[in-house]
C-alpha positions in Angstrom: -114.0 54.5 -149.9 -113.5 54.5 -153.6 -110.9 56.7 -155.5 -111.3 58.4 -158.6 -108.8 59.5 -160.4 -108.7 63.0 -162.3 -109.5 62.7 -165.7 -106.0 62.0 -167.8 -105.8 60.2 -170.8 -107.0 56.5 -170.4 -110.0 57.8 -168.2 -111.8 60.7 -169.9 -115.5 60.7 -170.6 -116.8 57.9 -172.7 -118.6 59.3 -175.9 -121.8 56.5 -176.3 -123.8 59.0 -179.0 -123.1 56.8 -181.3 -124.7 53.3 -180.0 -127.8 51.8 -180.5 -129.9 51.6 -177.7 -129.6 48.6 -176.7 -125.7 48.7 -176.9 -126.2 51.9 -174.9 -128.5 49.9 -172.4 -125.6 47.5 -171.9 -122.6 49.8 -171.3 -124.8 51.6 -168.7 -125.5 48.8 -166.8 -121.6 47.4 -166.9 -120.9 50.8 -165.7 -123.0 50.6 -162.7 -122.5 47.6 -161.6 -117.9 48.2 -162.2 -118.8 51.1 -159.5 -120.3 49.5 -157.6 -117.6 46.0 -157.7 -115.0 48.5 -157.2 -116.7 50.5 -154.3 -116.6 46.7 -152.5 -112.9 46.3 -153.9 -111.7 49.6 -152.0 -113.6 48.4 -149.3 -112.7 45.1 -148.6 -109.1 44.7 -150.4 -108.7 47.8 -149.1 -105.2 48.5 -151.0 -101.9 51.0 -150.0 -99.6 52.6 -152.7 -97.0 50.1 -151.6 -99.0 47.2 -152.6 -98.3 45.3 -156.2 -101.4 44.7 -157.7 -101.8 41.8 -161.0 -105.1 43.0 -163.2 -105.1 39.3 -164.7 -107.1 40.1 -168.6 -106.0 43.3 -169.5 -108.6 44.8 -173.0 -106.1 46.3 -175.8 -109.4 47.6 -177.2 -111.8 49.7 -175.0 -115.3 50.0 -176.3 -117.1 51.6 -173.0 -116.2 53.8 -170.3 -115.9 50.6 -168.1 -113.3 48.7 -170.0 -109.5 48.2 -168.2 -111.5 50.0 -165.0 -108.7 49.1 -162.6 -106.3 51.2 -165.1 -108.9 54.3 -165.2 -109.7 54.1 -161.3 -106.8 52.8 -159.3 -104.9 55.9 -158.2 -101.1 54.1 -157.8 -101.0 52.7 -161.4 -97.1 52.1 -161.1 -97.7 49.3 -158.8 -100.4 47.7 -161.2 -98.9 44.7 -163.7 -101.9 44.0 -166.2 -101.6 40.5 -167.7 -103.6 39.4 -171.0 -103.1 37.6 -174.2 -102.7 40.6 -176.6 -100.1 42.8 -177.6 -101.2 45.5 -175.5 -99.9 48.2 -177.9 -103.1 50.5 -177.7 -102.8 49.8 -173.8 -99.6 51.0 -173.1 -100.4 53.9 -174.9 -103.1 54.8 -172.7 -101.2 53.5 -169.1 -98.0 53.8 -169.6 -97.1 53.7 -166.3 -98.4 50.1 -165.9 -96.7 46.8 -166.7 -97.5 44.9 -169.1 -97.2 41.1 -169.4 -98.2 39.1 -172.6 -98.9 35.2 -172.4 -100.5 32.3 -174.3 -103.2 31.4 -171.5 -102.7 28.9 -169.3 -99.7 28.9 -166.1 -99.3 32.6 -165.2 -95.5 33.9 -165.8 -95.1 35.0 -162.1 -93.7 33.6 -159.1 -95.7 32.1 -156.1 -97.6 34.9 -154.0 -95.4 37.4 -156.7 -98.3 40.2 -155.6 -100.3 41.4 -152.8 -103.4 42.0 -154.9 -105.4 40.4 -158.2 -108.2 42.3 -159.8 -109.8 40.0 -162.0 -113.0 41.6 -163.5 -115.4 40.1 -165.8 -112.4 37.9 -167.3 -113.8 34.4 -166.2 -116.2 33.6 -168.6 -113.7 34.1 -171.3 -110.9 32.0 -170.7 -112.4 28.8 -171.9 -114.3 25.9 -170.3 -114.5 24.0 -166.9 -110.8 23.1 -166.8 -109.6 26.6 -167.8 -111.6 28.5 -165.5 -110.1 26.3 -162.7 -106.9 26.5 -163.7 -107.3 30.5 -164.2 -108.8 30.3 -160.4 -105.5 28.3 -159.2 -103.4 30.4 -160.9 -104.8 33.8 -159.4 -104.8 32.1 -156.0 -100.8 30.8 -156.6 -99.4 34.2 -157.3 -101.8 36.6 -155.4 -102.2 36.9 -151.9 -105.7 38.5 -152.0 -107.9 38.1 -154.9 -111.1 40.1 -156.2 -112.7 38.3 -159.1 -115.9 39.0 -161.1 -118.3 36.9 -163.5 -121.8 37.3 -164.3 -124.6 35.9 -163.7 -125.8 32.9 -166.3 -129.7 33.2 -164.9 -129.6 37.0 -165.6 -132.3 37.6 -168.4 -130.1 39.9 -170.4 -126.7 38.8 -172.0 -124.8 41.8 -171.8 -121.9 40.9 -174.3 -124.3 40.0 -177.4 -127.2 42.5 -176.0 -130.0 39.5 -176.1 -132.4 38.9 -174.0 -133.3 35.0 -172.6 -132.2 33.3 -174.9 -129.0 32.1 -173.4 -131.4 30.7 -170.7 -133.0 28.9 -172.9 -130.8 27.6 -175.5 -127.6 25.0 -174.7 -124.4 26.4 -175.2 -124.3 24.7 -178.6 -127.4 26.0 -179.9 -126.9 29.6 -178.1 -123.5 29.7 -180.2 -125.2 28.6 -183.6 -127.9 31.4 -183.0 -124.5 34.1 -182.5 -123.4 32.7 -185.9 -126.3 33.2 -187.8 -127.3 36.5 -186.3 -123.4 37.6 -187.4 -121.9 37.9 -183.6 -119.6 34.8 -183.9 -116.9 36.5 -182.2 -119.2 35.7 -179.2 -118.9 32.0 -179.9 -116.9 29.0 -178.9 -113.9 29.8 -175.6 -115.2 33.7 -175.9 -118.1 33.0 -173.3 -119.0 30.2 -171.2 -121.2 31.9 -168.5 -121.5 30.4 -164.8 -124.3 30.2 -162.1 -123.5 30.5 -158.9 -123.4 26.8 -158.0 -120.9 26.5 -161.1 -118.6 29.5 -159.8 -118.4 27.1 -156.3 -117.5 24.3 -158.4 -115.0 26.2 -160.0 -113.7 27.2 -156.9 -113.6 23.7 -155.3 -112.4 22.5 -157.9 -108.9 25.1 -158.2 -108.9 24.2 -154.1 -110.3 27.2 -153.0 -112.3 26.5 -150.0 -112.4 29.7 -148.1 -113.8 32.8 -150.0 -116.7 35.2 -150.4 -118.9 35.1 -153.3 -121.3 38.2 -153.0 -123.6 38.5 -155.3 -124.5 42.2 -157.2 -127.8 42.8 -157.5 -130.1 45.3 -159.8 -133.2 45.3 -158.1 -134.3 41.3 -157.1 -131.7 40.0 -160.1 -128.1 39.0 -159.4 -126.2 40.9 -162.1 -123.1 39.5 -161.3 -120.9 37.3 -158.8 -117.8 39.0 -156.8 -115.0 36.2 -155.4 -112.8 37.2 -152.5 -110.2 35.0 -151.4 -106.9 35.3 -149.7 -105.4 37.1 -146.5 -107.7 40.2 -146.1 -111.2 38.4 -146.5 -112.4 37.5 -143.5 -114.4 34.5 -143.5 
């Protein structure tokens, strides 16, 4: 069952009049496919109001409707502790009944098995390469006792971040990046994205010594949109 929670400030309607079409394009599609991750959350994790819950890569800015969407949807927010590496001021305005918990990257500031759940969506592919994605991995699995993580898909034709089509299929990292810079989207560049396939998310997950999980994949139609992780003491294997 997925809950929804009224609309209150930090989860009112999304205004998208202003976007482009293709920006438009990719917000819906994020939003679909967070309902649908978070339909499998509920289902799976399948949380209480007495559980404490890490959101490991909290968003200070939101620019769609799916942004922070553990913070919009979850409907015991006091429980939730939302970790990231930004102030968070804009955040806390919007959830101020959630904890916040600033940090430089790397070890997470929390004790062993400190909470019963981590939410981890779409964060991933942004924390750097190979080494800090596995140690983000061991670090979720250290403090958390059940984990729900989410990356896309590298072989999906459409880059939803930069809105462009194949070309990250086709082009190494390295050249991929120097086509961001000249078409002015640098901020996409360098630690910001390194996207995984599926055989590279089980590396990963090897890798941080995580040998028993779930990877589902979410699917538009015959393409794999994204990959959804579950680990820990309420996946069944």
């Amino acid at each position: 069952m997925a809950y929804v929670l009224p609309i209150s400030p930090g989860n009112e309607p999304f205004d998208n009049s202003h976007l482009d079409l293709m920006t438009s394009l990719a917000y819906r599609i994020s939003g679909f496919n967070r309902k649908r991750k978070w339909d499998l959350f509920w289902e799976v994790v399948r949380p209480d109001p007495a559980d404490k819950v890490l959101d490991a890569g909290l968003s200070d800015e939101e620019y769609s409707a799916s942004d922070n969407y553990l913070e919009k949807h979850y409907p015991y927010r006091s429980q939730v502790t939302a970790l990231g590496i930004d102030m968070a001021q804009k955040f806390r305005e919007r959830y101020p009944e959630v904890r916040t918990v600033q940090y430089p990257g790397g070890r997470f500031p929390f004790g062993d098995k400190e909470f019963d759940i981590c939410w981890s969506n779409a964060v991933l592919e942004h924390v750097g390469g190979r080494e800090k994605q596995v140690l983000f991995l061991k670090e979720i699995d250290r403090v958390a006792r059940t984990s729900f993580i989410t990356t896309p898909n590298r072989h999906f034709p459409f880059e939803i971040h930069t809105r462009t089509p194949f070309l990250h299929l086709l082009f190494s990292k390295r050249a991929f990046d120097r086509y961001l810079s000249l078409t002015r989207r640098s901020w996409a560049t360098g630690d910001y994205m390194n996207l995984l396939t599926k055989q590279e998310v089980k590396e990963c997950l090897s890798a941080a010594g995580i040998n028993h999980c779930k990877i589902v994949e979410n699917r538009l139609g015959a393409l794999t949109l994204d990959f959804m992780i579950l680990f820990g003491e309420r996946v069944s294997q």
